[in-house]
C-alpha positions, 0 to 999 in steps of 0.5 A, spaced: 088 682 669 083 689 669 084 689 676 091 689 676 091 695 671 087 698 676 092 696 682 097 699 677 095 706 677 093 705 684 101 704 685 104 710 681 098 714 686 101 711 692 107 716 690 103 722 690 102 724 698 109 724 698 111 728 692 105 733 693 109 734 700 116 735 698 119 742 700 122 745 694 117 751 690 116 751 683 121 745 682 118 739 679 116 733 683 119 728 679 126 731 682 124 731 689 123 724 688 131 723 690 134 724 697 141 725 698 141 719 702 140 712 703 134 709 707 129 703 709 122 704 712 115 701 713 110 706 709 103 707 710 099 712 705 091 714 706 087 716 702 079 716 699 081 709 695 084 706 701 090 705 706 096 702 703 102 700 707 108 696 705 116 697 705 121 702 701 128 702 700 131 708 697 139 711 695 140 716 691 138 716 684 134 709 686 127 707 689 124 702 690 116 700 693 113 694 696 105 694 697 100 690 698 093 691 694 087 687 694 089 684 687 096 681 690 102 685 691 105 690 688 113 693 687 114 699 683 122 700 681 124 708 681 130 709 676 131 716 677 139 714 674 136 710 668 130 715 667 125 708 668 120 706 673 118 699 673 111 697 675 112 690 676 108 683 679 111 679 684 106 672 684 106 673 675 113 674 675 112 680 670 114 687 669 113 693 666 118 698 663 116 706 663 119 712 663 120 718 668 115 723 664 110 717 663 110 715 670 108 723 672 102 722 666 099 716 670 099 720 677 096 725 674 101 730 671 105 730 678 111 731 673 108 739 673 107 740 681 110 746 684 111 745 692 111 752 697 112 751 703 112 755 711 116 751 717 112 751 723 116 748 728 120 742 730 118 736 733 118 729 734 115 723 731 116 716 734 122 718 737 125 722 730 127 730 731 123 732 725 121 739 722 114 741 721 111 746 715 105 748 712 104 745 705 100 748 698 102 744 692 099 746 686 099 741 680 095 741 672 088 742 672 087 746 678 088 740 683 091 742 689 094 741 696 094 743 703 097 740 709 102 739 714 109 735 712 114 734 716 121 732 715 128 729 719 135 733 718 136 729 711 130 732 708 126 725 708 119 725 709 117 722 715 109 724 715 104 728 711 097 729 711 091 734 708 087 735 703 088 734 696 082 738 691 082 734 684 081 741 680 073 739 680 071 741 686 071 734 689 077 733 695 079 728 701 083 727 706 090 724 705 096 722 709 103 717 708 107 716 714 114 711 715 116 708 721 122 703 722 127 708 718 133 706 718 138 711 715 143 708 712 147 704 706 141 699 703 144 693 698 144 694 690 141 688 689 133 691 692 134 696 685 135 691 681 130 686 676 129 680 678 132 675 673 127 670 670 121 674 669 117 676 664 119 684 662 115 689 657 119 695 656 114 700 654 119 706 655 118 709 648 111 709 648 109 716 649 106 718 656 099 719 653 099 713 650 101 710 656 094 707 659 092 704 652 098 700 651 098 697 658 090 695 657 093 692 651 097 688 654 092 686 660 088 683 654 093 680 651 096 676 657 088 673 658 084 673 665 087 666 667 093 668 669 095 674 674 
């Protein structure tokens, strides 16, 4: 279960290329999270902990991510509309609940990012017309980016790479990338709970509380069950 908390923070991880890539200076990154359109797509995102790829599904106010770790799949549920995120276990068939701010806290504090940016040009990706801009992001404790992002005429993050510094000198590359967009009306039911499943709501504990309550919960579940 220890290896599924760890796969926990990794999922949440998995949000920061993008959000640390969107083109909106000193606006919040957790706002940045909500195209005004809908859209499917394969994703891959890299960095020095791995490379991940999976599906996201997404429409205004709703977000949802599938993945593959080495501890099993994993799905994080985006409620930009309910202000929840649900970190959840397909093959336990579990859930957990958080809040918008606690799921920045577990990134890293990517809820403070301020974005600027500088358009480049405009180019294509896989057959998709997109614009390219140069990127700096800063976020708390001196982490910051720099990189090339590129985005289709709906605003969507098609491709992002550069470096990221985490505010104690240490740095690696990263990159995420979609293929097989599809824009377009996604169902509702890719954004509901499933039913069934065992749900932990951990939307009222504090964001600095967050981590303790999930490894409490890890132990309590038991190692013999994922």
């Amino acid at each position: 279960m220890l290896r599924w908390l760890s796969s926990i923070v990794v999922a949440v991880g998995l949000l920061a290329p993008a959000l640390l890539s969107r083109p909106a200076a000193a606006e919040k990154a957790l706002d940045l999270l909500d195209v005004p359109v809908s859209y499917s797509a394969d994703f891959m995102v890299s960095s020095d902990k791995g490379t991940y790829h999976g599906t996201v599904w997404h429409a205004p106010g709703r977000e949802r991510r599938d993945f593959g770790t080495q501890g099993g799949g994993q799905t994080v549920l985006l409620r930009r509309d309910t202000d929840s995120a649900y970190l959840m276990k397909p093959s336990g068939r579990w859930y957990v609940g958080l809040g918008f701010q606690a799921v920045g806290a577990l990134a890293g504090g990517i809820d403070s990012l301020t974005v600027e940016r500088q358009k480049l040009r405009d180019e294509t990706l896989g057959g998709i017309r997109a614009a390219r801009y140069k990127v700096t992001a800063a976020g708390p404790n001196g982490s910051r980016f720099d990189g090339d992002a590129w985005f289709t005429k709906e605003g969507i993050l098609l491709r992002a790479e550069g470096t990221l510094e985490d505010g104690k000198g240490r740095s690696s590359e990263v990159a995420t990338a979609l293929s097989n967009l599809k824009v377009g009306k996604v169902e509702e039911r890719m954004f509901e709970l499933p039913a069934g499943w065992l749900g932990m709501d951990l939307r009222s504990v504090p964001p600095e509380r967050i981590a303790q309550a999930l490894a409490g919960i890890m132990a309590m579940q038991g190692s013999g069950r994922q």
